[in-house]
C-alpha positions as CSV (number, residue, x, y, z in Angstrom):
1,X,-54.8,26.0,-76.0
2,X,-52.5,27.3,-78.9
3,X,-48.7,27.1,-78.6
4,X,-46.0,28.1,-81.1
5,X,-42.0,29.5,-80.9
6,X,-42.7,32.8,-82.2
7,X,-39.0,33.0,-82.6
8,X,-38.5,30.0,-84.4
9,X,-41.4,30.2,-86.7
10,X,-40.3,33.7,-87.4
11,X,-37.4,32.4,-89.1
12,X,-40.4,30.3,-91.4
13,X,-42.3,33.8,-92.1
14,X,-44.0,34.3,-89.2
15,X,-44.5,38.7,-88.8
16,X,-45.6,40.4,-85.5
17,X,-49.1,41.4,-87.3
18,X,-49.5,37.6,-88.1
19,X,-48.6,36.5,-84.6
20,X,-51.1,39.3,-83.2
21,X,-53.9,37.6,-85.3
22,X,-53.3,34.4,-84.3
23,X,-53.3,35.4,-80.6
24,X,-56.7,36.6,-80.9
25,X,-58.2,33.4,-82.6
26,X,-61.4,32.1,-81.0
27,X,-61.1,28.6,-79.5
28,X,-62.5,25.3,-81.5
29,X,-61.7,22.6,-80.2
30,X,-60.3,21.8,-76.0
31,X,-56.9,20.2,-78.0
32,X,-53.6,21.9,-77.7
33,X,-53.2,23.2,-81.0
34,X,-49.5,24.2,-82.8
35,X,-49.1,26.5,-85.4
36,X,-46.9,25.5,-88.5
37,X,-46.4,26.5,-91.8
38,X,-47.4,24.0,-94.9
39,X,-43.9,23.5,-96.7
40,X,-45.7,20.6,-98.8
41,X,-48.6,19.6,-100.3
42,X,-49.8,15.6,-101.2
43,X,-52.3,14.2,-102.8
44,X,-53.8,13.0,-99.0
45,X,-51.5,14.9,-96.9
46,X,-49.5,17.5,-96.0
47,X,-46.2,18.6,-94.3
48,X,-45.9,21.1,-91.6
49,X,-43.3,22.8,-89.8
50,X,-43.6,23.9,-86.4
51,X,-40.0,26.0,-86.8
52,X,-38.3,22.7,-85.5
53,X,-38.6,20.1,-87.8
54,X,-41.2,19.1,-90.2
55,X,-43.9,16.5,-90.0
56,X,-46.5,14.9,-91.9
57,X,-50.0,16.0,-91.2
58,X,-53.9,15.3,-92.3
59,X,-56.3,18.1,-93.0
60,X,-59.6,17.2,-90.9
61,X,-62.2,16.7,-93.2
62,X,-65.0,19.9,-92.2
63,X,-61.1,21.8,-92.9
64,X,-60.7,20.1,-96.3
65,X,-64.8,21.0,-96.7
66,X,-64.8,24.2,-95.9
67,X,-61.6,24.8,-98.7
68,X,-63.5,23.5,-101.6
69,X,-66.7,25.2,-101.0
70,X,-64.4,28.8,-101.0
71,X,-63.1,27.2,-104.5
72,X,-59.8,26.8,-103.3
73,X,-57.7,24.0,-101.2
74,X,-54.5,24.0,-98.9
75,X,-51.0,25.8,-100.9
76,X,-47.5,25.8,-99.6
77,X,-46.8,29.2,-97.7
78,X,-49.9,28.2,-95.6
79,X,-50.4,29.2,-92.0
80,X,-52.3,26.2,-90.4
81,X,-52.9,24.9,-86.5
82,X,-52.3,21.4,-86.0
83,X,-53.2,19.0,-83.2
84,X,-52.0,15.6,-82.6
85,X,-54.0,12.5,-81.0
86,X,-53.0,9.4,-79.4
87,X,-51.7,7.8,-81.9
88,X,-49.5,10.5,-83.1
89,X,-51.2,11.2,-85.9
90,X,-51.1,15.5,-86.7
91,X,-54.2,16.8,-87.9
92,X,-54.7,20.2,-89.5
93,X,-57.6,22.0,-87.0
94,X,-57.9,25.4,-88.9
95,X,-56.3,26.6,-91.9
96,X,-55.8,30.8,-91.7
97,X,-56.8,32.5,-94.5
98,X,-53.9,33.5,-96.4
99,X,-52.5,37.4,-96.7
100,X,-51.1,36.7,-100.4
101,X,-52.3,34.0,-102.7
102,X,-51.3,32.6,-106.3
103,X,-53.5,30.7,-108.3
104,X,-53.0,29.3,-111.7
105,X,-55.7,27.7,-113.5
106,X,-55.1,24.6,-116.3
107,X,-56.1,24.0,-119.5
108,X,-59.8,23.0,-118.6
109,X,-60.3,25.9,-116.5
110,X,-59.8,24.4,-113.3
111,X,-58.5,26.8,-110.5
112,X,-55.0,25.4,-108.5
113,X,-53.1,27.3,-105.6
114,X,-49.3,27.8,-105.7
115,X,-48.2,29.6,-103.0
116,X,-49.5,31.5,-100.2
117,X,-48.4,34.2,-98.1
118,X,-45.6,35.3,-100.3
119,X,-44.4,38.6,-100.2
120,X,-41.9,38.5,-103.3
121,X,-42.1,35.9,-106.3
122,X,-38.8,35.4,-108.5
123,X,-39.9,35.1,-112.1
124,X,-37.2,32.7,-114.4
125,X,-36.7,32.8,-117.7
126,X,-33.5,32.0,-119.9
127,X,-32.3,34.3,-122.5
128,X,-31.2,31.4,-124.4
129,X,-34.2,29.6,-126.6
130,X,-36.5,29.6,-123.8
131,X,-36.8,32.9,-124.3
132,X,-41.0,33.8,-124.0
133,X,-41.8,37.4,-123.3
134,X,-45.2,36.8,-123.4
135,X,-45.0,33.9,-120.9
136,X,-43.1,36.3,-119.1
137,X,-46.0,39.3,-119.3
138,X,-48.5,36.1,-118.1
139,X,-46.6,35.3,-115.0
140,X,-46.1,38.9,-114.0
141,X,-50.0,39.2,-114.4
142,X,-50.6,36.0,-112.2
143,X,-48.5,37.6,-109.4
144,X,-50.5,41.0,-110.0
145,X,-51.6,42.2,-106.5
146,X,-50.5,44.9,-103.4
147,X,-49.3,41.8,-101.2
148,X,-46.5,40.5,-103.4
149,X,-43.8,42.2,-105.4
150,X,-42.4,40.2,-109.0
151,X,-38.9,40.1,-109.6
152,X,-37.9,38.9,-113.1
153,X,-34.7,36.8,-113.3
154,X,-32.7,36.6,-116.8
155,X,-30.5,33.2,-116.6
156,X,-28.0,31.8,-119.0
157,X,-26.6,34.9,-120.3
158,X,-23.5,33.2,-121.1
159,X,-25.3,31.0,-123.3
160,X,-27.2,33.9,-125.3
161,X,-23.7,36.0,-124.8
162,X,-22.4,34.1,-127.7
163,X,-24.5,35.5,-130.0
164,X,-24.6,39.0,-128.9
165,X,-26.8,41.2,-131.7
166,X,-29.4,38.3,-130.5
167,X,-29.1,38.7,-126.6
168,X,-28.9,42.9,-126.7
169,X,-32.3,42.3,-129.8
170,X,-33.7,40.3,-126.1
171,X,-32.7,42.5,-124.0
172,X,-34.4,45.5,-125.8
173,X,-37.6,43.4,-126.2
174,X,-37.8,43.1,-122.7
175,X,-37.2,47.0,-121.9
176,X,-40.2,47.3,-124.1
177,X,-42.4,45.2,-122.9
178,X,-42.2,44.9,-119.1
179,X,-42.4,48.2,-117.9
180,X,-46.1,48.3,-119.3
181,X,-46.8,44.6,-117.4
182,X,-45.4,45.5,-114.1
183,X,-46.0,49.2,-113.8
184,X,-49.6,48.6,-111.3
185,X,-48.6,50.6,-108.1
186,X,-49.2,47.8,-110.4
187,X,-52.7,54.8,-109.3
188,X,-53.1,54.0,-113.6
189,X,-54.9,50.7,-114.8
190,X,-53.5,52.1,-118.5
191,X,-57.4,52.2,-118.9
192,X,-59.2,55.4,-119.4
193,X,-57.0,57.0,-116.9
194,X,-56.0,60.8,-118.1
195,X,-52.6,61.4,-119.2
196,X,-51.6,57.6,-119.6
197,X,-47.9,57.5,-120.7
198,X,-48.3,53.7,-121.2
199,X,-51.6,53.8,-123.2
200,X,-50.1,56.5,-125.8
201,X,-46.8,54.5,-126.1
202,X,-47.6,51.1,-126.1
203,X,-49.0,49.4,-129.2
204,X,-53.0,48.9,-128.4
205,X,-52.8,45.1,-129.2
206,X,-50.1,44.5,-126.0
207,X,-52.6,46.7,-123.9
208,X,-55.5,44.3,-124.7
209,X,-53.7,41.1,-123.8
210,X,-52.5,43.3,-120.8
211,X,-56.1,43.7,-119.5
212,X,-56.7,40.3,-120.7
213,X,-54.4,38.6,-118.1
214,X,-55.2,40.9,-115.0
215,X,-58.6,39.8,-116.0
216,X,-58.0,36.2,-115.7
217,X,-55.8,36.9,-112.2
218,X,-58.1,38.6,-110.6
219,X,-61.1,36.5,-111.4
220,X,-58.3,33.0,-109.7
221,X,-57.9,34.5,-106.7
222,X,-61.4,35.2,-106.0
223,X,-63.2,33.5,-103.4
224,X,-66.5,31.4,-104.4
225,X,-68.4,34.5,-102.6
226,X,-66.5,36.7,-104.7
227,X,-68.3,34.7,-108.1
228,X,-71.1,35.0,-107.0
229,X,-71.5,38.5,-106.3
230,X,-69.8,39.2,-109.8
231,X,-72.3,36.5,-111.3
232,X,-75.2,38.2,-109.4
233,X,-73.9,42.2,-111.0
234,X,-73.6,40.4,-114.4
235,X,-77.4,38.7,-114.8
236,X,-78.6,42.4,-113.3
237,X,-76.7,43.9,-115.9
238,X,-78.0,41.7,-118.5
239,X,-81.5,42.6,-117.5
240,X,-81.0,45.8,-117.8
241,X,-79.7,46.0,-120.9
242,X,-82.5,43.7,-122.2
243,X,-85.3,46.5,-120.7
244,X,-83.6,49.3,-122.1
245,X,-83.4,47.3,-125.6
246,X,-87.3,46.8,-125.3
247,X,-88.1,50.1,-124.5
248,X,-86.2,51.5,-127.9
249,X,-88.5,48.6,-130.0
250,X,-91.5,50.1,-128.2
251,X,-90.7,53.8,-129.2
């Protein structure tokens, strides 16, 4: 049996189409299960909020499993039933695959969620001497997707403000720069695309690095099965190119 405060957990995320899914999910178990949102992640734990209050909670190890195997493993933003057992103890039953996902990946190329089921992500960056427009251009990449819009935040302008030719140089720099990274509804990849505005007017170096990152975001967020299949497409293509290299020795 599931139960939940659609109501409460609305005020957590929870949507009508979200609600309407979970009313449909197939039994797994004969334990009540409650559905709550993962607000942290720990090293052997999580916490949970059932639109109440929040509670620590253990991710059943076929849950835990079954994460790793898809190359991923439980993010805050999460959508999770939970049951509880004699002793108290809340365990995470079923983890719901997520509508929106973010993904970063570390300097040995291992793959680490962020967030899930996000529909907007504030990007921060000070004008002052933080000030990285290609780490900007990189974020705005790693949020790249239909599910999530990217809203860039410019802090300590009074800081910069003292120094004004440099803020209004900054300023410029980024009226240059982002419209190219964040212009993907993110119909025009900038690729080979007919009548690109953004290809002709934006230098060809900033247009590689551009491809570079969606690249790299797309290939996070897929799923293990996802890899595979683009593994699979890639050894064909190798083959084929290999045959047709053979065939132009043997003529």
């Amino acid at each position: 049996m599931l139960e939940y405060d659609v109501e409460a957990l609305s005020a957590l995320g929870l949507t009508p189409a979200l609600a309407g899914l979970v009313a449909v999910l197939p039994a797994t178990t004969d334990t009540t299960l409650h559905l709550m949102r993962v607000t942290e992640v720990h090293r052997e734990s999580v916490t949970v909020h059932d639109g109440h209050s929040e509670r620590a909670a253990r991710a059943l190890p076929r849950v835990t499993r079954a994460l790793a195997e898809a190359g991923t493993a439980m993010a805050v933003g999460d959508w999770v039933l939970v049951s509880r057992d004699a002793h108290a103890q809340q365990w995470v039953e079923q983890h719901l695959p997520p509508l929106s996902h973010i993904v970063r990946r570390d300097g040995y190329g291992r793959r680490h969620p962020v967030v899930s089921n996000v529909d907007t992500a504030l990007l921060v960056m000070g004008l002052d001497d933080d000030f990285n427009p290609r780490r900007l251009e990189r974020y705005l990449a790693l949020v790249h997707g239909d599910a999530i819009t990217p809203v860039v935040v410019l802090t300590k302008r009074d800081v910069a403000a003292t120094t004004p030719d440099a803020l209004d140089a900054r300023l410029d720099q980024l009226r240059g720069r982002i419209p190219s990274a964040i212009d993907v509804l993110r119909d025009c990849r900038h690729a080979e695309e007919p009548g690109c505005a953004v290809r002709e007017g934006v230098d060809a170096d900033r247009l590689r690095n551009y491809h570079k990152l969606l690249r790299e975001a797309r290939r996070d967020t897929m799923s293990a099965l996802d890899r595979q299949k683009q593994l699979a497409e890639w050894k064909i293509r190798g083959k084929a190119a290999k045959a047709r290299k053979a065939l132009k020795r043997g003529a």
